[in-house]
Structures are given as C-alpha cells and as structure tokens.
C-alpha positions as CSV (number, residue, x, y, z in Angstrom):
1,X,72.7,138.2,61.2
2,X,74.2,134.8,61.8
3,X,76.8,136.2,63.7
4,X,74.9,138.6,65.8
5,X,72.0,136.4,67.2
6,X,71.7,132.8,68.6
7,X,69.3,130.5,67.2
8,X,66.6,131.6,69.5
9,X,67.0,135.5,68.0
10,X,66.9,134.4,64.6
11,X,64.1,131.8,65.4
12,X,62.2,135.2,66.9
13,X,63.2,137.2,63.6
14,X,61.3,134.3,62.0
15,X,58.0,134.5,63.7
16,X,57.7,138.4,63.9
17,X,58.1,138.5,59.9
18,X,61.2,140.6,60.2
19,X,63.1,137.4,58.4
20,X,62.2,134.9,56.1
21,X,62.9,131.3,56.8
22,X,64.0,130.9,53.5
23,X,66.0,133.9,53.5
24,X,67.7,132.6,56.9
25,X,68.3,128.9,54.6
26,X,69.9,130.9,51.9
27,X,71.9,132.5,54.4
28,X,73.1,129.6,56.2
29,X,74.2,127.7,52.6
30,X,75.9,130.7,51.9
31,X,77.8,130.6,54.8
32,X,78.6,126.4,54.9
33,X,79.9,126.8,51.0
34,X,82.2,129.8,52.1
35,X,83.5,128.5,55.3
36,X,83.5,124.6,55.3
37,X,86.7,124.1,52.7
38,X,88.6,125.6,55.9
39,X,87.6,123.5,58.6
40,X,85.5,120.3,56.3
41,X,82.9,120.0,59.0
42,X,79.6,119.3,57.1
43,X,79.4,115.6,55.5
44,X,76.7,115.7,53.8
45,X,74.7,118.8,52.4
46,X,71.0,118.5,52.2
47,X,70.3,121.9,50.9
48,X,67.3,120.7,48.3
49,X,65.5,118.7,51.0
50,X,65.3,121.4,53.3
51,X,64.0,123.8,50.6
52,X,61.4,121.6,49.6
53,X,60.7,120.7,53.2
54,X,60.0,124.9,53.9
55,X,57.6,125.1,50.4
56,X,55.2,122.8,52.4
57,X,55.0,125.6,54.7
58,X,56.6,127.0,58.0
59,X,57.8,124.8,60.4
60,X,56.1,125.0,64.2
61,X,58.4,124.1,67.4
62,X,60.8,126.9,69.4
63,X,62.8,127.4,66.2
64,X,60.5,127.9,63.4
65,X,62.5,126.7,60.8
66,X,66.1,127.2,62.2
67,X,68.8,126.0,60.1
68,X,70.4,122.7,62.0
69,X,73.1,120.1,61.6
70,X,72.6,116.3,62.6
71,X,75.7,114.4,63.6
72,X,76.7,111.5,61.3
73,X,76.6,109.4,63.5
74,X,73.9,106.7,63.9
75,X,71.7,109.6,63.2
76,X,68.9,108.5,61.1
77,X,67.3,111.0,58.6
78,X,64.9,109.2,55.7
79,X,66.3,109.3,52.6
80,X,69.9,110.7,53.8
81,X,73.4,108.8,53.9
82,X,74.4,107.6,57.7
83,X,78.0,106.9,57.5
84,X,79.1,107.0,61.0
85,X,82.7,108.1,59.9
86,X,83.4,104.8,58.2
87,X,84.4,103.2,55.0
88,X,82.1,100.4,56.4
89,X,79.1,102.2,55.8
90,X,79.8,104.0,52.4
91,X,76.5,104.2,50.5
92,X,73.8,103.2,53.6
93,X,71.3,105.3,53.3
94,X,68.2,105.3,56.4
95,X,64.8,104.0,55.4
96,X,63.2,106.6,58.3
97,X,63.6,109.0,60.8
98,X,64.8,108.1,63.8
99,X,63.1,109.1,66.9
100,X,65.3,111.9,68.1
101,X,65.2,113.2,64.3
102,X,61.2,113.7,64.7
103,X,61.7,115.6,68.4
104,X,64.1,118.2,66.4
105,X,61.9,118.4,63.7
106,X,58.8,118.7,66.0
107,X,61.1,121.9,68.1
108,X,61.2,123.2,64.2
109,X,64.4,122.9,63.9
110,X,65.4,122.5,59.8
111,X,67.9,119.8,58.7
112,X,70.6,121.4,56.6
113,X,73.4,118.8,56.5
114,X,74.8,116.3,58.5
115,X,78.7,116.7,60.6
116,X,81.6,114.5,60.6
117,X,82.3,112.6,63.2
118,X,85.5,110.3,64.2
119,X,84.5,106.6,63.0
120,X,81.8,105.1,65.3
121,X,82.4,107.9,67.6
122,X,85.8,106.0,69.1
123,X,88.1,109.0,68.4
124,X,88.7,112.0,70.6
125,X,89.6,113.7,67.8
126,X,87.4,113.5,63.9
127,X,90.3,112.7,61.2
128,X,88.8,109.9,59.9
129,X,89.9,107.9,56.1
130,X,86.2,108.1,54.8
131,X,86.2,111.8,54.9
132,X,89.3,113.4,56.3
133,X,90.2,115.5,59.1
134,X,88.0,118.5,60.5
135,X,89.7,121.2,61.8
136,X,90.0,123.7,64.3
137,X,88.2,127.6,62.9
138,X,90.0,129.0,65.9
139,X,93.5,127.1,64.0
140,X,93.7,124.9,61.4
141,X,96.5,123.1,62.3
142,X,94.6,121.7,65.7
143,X,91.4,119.6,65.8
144,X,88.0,120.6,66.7
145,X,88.1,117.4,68.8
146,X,85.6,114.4,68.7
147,X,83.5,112.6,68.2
148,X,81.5,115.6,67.8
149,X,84.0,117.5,65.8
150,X,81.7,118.3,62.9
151,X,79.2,120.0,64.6
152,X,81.5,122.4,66.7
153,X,83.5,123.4,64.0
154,X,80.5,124.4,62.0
155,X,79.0,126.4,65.1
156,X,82.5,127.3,65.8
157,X,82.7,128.7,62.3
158,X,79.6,130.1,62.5
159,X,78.1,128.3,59.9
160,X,74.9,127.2,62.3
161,X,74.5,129.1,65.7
162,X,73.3,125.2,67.0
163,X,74.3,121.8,66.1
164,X,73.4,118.1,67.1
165,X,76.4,116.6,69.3
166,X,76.5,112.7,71.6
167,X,78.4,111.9,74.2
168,X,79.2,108.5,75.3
169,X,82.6,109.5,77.0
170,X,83.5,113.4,76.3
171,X,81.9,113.7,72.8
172,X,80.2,116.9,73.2
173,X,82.1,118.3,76.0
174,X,85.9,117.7,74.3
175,X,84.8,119.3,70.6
176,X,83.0,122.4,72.9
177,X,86.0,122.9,74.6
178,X,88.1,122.6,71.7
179,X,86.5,125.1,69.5
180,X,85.5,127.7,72.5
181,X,81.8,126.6,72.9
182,X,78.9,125.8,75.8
183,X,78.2,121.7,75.4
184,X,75.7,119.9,77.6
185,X,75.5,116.3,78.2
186,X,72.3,115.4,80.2
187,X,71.6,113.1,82.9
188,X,71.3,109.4,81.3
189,X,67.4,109.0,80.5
190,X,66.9,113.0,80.2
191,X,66.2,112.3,76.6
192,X,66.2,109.2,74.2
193,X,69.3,107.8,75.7
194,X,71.3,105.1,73.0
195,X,71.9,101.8,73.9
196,X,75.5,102.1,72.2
197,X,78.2,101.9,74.5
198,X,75.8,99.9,77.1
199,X,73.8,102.8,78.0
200,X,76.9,105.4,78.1
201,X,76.0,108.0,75.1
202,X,73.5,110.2,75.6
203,X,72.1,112.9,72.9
204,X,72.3,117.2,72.8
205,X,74.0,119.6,70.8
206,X,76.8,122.5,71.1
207,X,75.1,125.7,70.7
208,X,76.7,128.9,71.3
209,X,74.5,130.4,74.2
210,X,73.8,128.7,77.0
211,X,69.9,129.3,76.2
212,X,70.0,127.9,73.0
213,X,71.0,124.6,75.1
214,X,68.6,124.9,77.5
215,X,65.7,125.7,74.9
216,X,66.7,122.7,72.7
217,X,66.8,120.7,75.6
218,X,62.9,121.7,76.9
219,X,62.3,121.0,73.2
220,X,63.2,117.1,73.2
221,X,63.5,116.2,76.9
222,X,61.4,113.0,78.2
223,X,62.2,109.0,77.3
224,X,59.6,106.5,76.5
225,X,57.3,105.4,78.8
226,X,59.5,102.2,78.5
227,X,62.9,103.2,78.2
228,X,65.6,101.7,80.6
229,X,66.5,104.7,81.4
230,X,64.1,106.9,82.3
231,X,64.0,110.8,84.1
232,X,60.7,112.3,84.1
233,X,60.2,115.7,82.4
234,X,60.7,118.9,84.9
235,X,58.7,120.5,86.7
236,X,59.5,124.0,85.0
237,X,61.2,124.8,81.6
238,X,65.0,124.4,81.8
239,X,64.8,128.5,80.6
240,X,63.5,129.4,83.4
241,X,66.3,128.8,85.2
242,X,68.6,131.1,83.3
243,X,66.7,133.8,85.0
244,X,65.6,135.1,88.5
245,X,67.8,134.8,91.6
246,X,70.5,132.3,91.4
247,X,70.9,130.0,94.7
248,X,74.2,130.1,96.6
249,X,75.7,126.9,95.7
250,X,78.3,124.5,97.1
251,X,81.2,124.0,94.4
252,X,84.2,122.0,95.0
253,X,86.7,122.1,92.1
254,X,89.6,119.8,91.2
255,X,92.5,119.9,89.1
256,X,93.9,116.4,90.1
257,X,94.5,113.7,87.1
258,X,94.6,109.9,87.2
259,X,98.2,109.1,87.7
260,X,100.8,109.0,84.5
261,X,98.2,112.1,82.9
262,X,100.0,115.8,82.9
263,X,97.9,118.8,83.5
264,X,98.8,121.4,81.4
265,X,99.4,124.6,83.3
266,X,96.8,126.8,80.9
267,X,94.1,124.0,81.9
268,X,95.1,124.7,85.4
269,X,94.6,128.1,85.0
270,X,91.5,127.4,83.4
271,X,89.7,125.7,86.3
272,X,91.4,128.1,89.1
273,X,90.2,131.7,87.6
274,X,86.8,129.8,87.1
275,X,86.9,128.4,90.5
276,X,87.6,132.3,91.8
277,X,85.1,133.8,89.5
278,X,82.8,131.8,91.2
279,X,83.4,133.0,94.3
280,X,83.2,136.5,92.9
281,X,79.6,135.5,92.2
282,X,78.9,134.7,96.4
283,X,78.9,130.3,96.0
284,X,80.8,128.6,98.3
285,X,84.0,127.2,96.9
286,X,86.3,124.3,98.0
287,X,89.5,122.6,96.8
288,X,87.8,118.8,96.6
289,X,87.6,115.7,94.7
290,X,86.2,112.2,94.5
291,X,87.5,109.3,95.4
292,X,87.7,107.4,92.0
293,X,89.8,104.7,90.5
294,X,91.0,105.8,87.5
295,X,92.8,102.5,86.3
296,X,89.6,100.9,86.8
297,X,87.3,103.2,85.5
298,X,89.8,103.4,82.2
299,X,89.6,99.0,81.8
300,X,85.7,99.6,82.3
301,X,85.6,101.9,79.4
302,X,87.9,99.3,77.2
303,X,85.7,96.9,77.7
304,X,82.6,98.3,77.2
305,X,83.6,100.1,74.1
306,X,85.4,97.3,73.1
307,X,82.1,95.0,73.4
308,X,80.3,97.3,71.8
309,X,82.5,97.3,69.2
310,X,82.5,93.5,68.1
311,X,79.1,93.4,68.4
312,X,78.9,96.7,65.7
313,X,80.9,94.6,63.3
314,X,79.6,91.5,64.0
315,X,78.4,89.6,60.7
316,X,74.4,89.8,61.3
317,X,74.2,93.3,61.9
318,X,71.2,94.5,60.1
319,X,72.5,97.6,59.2
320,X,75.5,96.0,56.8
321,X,73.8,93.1,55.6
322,X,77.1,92.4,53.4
323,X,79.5,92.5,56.2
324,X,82.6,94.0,57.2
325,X,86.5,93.4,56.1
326,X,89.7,94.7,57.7
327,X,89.8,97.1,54.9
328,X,86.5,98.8,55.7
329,X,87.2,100.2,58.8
330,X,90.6,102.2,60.4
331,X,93.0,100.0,62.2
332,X,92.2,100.5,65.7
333,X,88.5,100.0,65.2
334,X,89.6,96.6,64.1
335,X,91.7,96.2,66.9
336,X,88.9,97.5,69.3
337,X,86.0,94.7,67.7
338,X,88.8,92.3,67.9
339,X,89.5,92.6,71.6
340,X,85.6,92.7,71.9
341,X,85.1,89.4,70.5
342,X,87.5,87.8,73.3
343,X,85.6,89.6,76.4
344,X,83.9,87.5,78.7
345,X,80.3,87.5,80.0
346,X,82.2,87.7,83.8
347,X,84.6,90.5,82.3
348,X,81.2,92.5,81.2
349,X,79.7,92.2,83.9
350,X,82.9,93.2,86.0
351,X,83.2,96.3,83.9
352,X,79.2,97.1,84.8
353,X,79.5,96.9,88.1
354,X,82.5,99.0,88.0
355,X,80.2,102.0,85.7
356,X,77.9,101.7,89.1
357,X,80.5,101.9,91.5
358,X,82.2,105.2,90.0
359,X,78.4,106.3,89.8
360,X,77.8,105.7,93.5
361,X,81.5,107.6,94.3
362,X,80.4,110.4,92.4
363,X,76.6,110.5,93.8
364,X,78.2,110.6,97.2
365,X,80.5,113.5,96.3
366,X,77.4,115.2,94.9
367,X,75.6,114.7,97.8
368,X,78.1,117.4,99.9
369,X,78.7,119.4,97.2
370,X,75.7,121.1,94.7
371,X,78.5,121.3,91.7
372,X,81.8,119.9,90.8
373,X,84.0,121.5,88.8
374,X,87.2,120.6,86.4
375,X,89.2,121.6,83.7
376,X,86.8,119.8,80.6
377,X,90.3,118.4,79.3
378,X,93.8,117.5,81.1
379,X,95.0,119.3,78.1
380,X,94.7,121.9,75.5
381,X,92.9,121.3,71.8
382,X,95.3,118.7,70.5
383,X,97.3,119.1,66.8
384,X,96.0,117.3,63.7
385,X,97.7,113.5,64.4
386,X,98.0,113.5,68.2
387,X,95.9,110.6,68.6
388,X,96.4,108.2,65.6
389,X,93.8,106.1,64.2
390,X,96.4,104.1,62.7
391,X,98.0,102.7,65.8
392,X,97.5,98.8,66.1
393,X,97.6,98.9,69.9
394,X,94.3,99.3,72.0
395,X,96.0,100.2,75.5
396,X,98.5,102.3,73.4
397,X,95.3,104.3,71.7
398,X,93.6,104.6,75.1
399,X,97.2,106.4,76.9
400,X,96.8,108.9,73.8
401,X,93.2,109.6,74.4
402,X,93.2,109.5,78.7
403,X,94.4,113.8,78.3
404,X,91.4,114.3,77.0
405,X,89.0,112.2,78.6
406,X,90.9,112.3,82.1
407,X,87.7,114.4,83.1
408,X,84.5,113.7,81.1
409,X,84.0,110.1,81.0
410,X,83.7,109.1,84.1
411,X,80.0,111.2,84.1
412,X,78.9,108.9,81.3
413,X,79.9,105.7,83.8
414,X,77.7,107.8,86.8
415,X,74.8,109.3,84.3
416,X,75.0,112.7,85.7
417,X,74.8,115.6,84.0
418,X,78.4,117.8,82.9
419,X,79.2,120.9,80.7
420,X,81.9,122.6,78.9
421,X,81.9,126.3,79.4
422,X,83.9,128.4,77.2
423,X,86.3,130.2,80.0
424,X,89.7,130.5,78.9
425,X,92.0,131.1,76.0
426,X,95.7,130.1,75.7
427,X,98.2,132.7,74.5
428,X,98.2,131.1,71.2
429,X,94.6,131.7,71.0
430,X,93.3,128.1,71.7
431,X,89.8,127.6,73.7
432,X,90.6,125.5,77.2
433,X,87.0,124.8,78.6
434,X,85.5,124.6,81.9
435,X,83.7,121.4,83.2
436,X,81.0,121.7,85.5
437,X,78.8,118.6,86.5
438,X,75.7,118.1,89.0
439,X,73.7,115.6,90.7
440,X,71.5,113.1,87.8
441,X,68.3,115.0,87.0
442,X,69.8,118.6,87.7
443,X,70.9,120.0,84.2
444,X,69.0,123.0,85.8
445,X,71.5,123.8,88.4
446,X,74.1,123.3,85.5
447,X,72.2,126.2,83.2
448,X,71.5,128.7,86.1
449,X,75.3,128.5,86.9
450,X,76.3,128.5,83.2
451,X,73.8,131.3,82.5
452,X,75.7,133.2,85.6
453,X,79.4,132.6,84.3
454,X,78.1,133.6,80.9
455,X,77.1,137.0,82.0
456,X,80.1,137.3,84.4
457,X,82.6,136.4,81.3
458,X,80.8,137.0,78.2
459,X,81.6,134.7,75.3
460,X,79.1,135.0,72.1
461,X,81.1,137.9,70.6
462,X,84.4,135.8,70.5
463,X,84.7,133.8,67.6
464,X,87.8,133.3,65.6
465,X,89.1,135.3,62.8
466,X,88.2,134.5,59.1
C-alpha cells in the first residue's frame, strides 16, 4: 500500500472507507521502525500524539489523516522538541504551533515525526554531531543531501509518500535530487515565507508525485495580509494544471558553471536528454543562459547567511535564553556567526542589493524564455564527509558546498520558483536531478511541465532496493 500509491491515493483509500486512518498510522510506524536504522532520517517520533490526535476523530483537509513528517528545523509543533540539528538547542521544546504547522494540519495532514536536518540548515549535506549522519536509501555510503536530508530519505525510503522540506539556497531541491525525488520550492511569498536568511527560505515538501506537490501546495498557499512578501492565491488550483492540454513553451537550458566548479559528465547528461525529451514533447528548446555573477552572488550568500547567523547565536535570543558556547554548536557554524558579527550595515546592504540584481538578471532571462532549465547540482549525490562540518574556514566550507548549490541558490536571491525532477540515474545507481525554474508566481507552468516529463519518464515505481 505505501509503496503502491501517493499520499493523495491513500488519502482517497481514507475517505471511501476502504482504509482506516489508523490502519494507514500503524502502517507507516511499521515502516519508520523497520527502515530508519538504515538511513536515521526521522528525529524525533511522535507516534502517541498522533494516535491520540486520530481518537478525537478524523482529520478534514485533502489528506484526511495522512501520515507526515515536519522538518526539524525551526518547525514549531506544541509540545514537541525543535532542535534545528544542534547541540545548542538540546531539550527546547515549542510552547505552540507555528503557523505553517496549523495549514498542514488544517490540509489533514497527520504529524508522525519530525526529520533531521544539517544544523540551522547551513549544510548541503545532514551529518550533523547532535544526531548523526542520514544517509542515502538509494546507498548508504552517499548522503541524502541537505538541509532537507531527513525528509527525502524517509520518502526516499518509503517511509512517508510526503514530507515537509525549506529551501533558503538548494534545501529541498539538493536532498530531491539526491535521493531520486520531485522537490518544489515556490516563488518567495507563495506561502508563509521565513524571515531567516533575510527573506531567502521559503517552505514545501518532497513528495514523490508531482501531484502530491501540487495538492499540498493548493493546501497551504497564501501569506498574511501583512507579510513582506506577499503573492496572492491563484486563480485555479495548482492540480488543474497537471491536466488538459499543455502550452508549447519556450525552454532554454544551460549546463554552464561559475568558473573553478566542474560539471560532472552524468549531470551533463542529465540536463541534455531532459533538454531533448523536451523537445520530444513539441516546446521550443535553446542552448541559453543568464548573465549572472557568480563571485558576487556566492559573497551575497556569505554574508547574508553569515548575518543571519550571529544574529541566531546572539546572546538575547529568546529561544536560548541561556545562551550559546563554542561547544554547542559545529565548528563552522561558529565560524559563520563569527564572521557575522564583523559585517557591516554598508556590507548588508551591498549584499541586498546584489540578491535584487541577480533577481532582475534572472527576471529578464524569464521574460524571453517561459522555463529555464539546469542540471539541479554541478555534481552527483556527494559521499558521507565531502563537505565537512568540521572545517574552521568559511570561504574553504563555501568552495566545498558551490557543486552543489552552483544551480539552486541563485533562485532564492531572485524569489522565483525552481524544481528538481527525478530524470537520471548514474551507472552506480545514484539519482542526478533535473532543475527546472519559471517566472515568480508561475509554479503552475513548473507542475504542467513536471506533470508532462513525469508521464514521458515515469518515476514512482523506481525506488531503491531494500
């Protein structure tokens, strides 16, 4: 059952009485205890609060009482641990539900457990000190990528067809590519958009079928009236666009890396059989990129993360009331909040105005082409201890992570909309995704193209052995 239908089809087994809910829970706690030891994906298991939360009856929403992970990651459940990866916040547990907590339970979607995560999100890859690394399903010896390595590896694994993911620079794009899955990050102000990382992170999930995505994402989508950042719901449900006839689009597609980052030739491959597929499927396709500059755009996100940092760690902040020492936290975290503390007001404000000009490079690109296209990383799913938590360098740590964030971050810097599609597989078996990103406000476009690519190479039925 869980590995024959996406959360949709089992939410549907639900409602026509051909499954319990509870059943569906028993399954799905089954299936963590057996498969987690392999891959150490789920954090913290919250099995007796979601029983107790079905025996006050059957939850409404879309999912009607689907089984679901919550990143641990500034994720806010009452009454659960929010550890955010760290030693730093060992025993904090949240006094409420957050607000994006209440929209998934409001969709009917059941909290389970809740997914590791690298330590406050900085690491493209989750092998943290507080909890260990989470591997690969698809091979143990790799990662499943981060931040949101938790939550792919337990879809991945098949432990939940659907799983909460962020994003502030690749998070749910890397770990989807990684573990062979779809992962959408919306426009900036599609849903309840975090001020961490000055704006850069937005919320979703890594699901399995491209509907799933769009379903969750009908489910939650809209800010507050008084939100920053702000898109206004659509016009039609973002499922109706996996269906009737697909518009001839405009792609342009681009292999090219900042300068000193190597393409590997299976990512390569990756992008160019996607970039002939769709042809195949009647779009229009062209070799193109945008104009961007990378060295800039990579001391922009230094900066800003940086900032971000020192301000995380900072004594004052509310939610570590007893402060933080060296030996909370990993070494380059340290490093990161130090270099935070130095930064200018003139340097962040040079590295904002530098987030809006790669966003006005990009929404000129977008403006000749409907869809760009990209391999989702410079390079395959990285082995356990590639990037290194342990390194006392900040510009070292950021050459180790720039293979993997080559291509996704700079769509956090322009708020527009990108996904990881589940394409290719190297000889050895590894999952190389497919980036495809559209004008802000168009995740719609994304889905009808995903939806397309997803019939054209089908990838549900793929999942990795054991």
């Amino acid at each position: 059952m869980l590995d024959s239908h996406d959360g949709l089809a089992l939410a549907g087994l639900i409602r026509q009485g051909e499954i319990a809910a509870e059943e569906l829970l028993e399954a799905v706690i089954a299936r963590i205890e057996a498969r987690d030891p392999a891959v150490n994906a789920v954090v913290h298991r919250l099995y007796d609060q979601a029983r107790a939360e079905l025996a006050e009856g059957p939850p409404a929403g879309i999912f009607a009482g689907l089984p679901f992970l919550l990143k641990d990651l500034y994720t806010f459940r009452r009454g659960v641990a929010c550890g955010n990866g760290s030693r730093a916040f060992a025993g904090y547990v949240a006094p409420f539900d957050d607000a994006m907590v209440q929209r998934w339970r409001a969709a009917g979607l059941l909290v389970v457990g809740k997914s590791s995560t690298s330590e406050f999100g900085l690491n493209v890859s989750t092998e943290t000190a507080q909890h260990g690394a989470t591997r690969n399903p698809w091979n143990p010896d790799y990662s499943a990528g981060g931040s949101s390595g938790g939550a792919a590896a337990a879809v991945a694994a098949g432990m939940v067809p659907l799983a909460h993911a962020s994003d502030g620079g690749g998070s749910i794009r890397i770990p989807a590519s990684c573990c062979g899955l779809f992962g959408l990050k919306p426009s900036r102000g599609r849903n309840l958009t975090s001020d961490a990382w000055a704006g850069l992170t937005v919320f979703h999930a890594v699901t399995r079928s491209v509907r799933d995505s769009a379903a969750l994402l009908d489910a939650i989508c809209g800010p507050p009236v008084d939100h920053p950042y702000s898109l206004p719901r659509p016009e039609q449900p973002f499922l109706r666009a996996l269906g009737g006839r697909p518009k001839r689009l405009r792609i342009a597609w681009t292999a090219r890396t900042p300068d000193g980052v190597p393409l590997h030739p299976d990512c390569r491959v990756a992008v160019e059989r996607a970039a002939a597929i769709a042809q195949d499927l009647g779009h229009d396709v062209a070799e193109a990129a945008p104009a961007i500059d990378y060295p800039v755009l990579g001391q922009a996100m230094i900066v800003i993360v940086a900032a971000n940092m020192a301000d995380a760690l900072a004594p004052g902040n509310p939610l570590l009331p007893k402060g933080v020492a060296r030996e909370d936290v990993e070494i380059i975290t340290w490093r990161f909040a130090e270099r935070g503390a130095k930064i200018s007001a003139p340097q962040y404000l040079r590295a904002q105005r530098a987030v809006r000009l790669i966003g006005d490079r990009l929404n000129a690109f977008l403006g000749d082409y409907d869809i760009l296209m990209t391999p989702t990383m410079a390079q395959p799913p990285m082995a356990l201890g590639t990037v290194d938590t342990g390194k006392d360098d900040v510009d070292g740590f950021n050459r180790a992570v720039q293979p993997y964030v080559a291509f996704t971050q700079m769509f956090n810097m322009s708020g527009q909309p990108a996904a990881s599609l589940p394409l290719h597989w190297s000889d050895e078996g590894l999952p190389i995704g497919v980036q495809i990103a559209a004008p802000v406000g168009e995740e719609a476009r994304l889905f009808s193209l995903a939806a397309q690519f997803e019939q054209a190479c089908p990838w549900f039925d793929r999942r990795p052995s054991g």
